[in-house]
Structures are given as structure tokens and as C-alpha cells.
C-alpha positions in Angstrom: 65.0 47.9 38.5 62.4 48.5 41.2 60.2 45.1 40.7 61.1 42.2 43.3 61.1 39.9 41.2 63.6 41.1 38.5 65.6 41.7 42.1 65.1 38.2 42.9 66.4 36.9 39.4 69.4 39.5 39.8 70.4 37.9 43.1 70.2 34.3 42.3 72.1 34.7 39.0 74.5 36.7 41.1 75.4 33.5 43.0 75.1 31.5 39.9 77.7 33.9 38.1 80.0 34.1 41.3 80.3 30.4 40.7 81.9 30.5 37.5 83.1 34.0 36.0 87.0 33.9 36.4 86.4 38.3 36.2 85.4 40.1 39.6 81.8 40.5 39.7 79.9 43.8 40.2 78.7 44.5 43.4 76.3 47.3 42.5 73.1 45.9 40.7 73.3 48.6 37.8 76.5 47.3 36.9 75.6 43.8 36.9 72.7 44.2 34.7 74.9 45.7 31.8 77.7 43.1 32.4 78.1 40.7 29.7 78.7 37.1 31.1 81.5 35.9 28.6 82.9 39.6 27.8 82.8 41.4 30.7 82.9 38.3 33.6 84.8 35.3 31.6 82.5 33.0 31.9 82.9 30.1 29.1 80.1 28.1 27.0 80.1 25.4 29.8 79.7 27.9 32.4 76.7 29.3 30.7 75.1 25.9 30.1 75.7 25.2 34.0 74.1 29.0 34.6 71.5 28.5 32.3 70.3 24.8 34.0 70.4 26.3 37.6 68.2 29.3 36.3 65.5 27.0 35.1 65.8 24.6 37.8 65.2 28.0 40.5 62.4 29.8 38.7 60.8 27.4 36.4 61.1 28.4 33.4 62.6 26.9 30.1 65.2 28.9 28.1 65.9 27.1 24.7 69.2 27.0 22.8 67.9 29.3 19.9 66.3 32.1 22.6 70.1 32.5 23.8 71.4 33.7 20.7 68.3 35.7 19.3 67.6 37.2 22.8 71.5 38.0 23.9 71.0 36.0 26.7 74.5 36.5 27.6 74.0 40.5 28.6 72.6 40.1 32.5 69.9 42.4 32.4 68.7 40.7 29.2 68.5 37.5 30.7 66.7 39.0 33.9 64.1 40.8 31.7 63.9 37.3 29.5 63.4 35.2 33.0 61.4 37.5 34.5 59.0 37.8 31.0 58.4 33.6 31.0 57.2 33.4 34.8 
């Protein structure tokens, strides 16, 4: 994950997860991207609405209900490639 702004994405959603996954979150980028955000960090389907609404709001972009379930939206580096693809 070289490009800055799938780096930028990473470290806003980062912050976003710290927020609300009741698991530790990975430090090293790598490990993030392949985390799972209810699986592998605990987060719950409020916490992903709340995620989901602060990722718009930051870079602008829509993600609708059905894209979250068709795209896996819940695997990080999913939802990085997804964010990054609609800006």
C-alpha cells in the first residue's frame, strides 16, 4: 500500500476504529488492512454506522447500505480500496 491516499484513508479509519472496536487495534498497517472490523476488532452494527458516517463526512464520498454487504465493507483494506476507488 504505497499510494498516499489509500495511506490517508488507512489513518483516518484508524482513529475512527480506535473509537469504537472493544479488540486492540493493529499497529502495523498490513495488519490493519486484513482486520475485519466486527470479527477481528469487535466493533458492533452501531459502531459501523457511526464509522461509516465519519468516513463520508472526511473524504466525501457516499457508501450505500447495499455496497456494505456486496463489497465486504467490513474487511479494512476492502473499505480503503472501496473509499479510495469513489474519490
Amino acid at each position: 500500500m504505497s499510494e498516499t491516499l489509500e495511506v490517508a484513508i488507512l489513518k483516518s479509519l484508524r482513529t475512527g476504529v480506535a473509537e469504537f472496536a472493544t479488540k486492540d487495534v493493529p499497529t502495523e498497517d498490513g495488519a490493519l488492512m486484513e482486520s475485519d472490523l466486527v470479527k477481528d476488532l469487535g466493533c458492533d452494527s452501531l459502531d459501523l454506522i457511526s464509522l461509516f458516517f465519519a468516513l463520508e463526512a472526511e473524504h466525501g464520498v457516499k457508501i450505500p447500505e447495499e455496497d456494505i454487504d456486496e463489497a465486504q465493507l467490513t474487511n479494512v483494506g476492502r473499505l480503503v480500496e472501496y473509499i479510495a476507488s469513489k474519490k
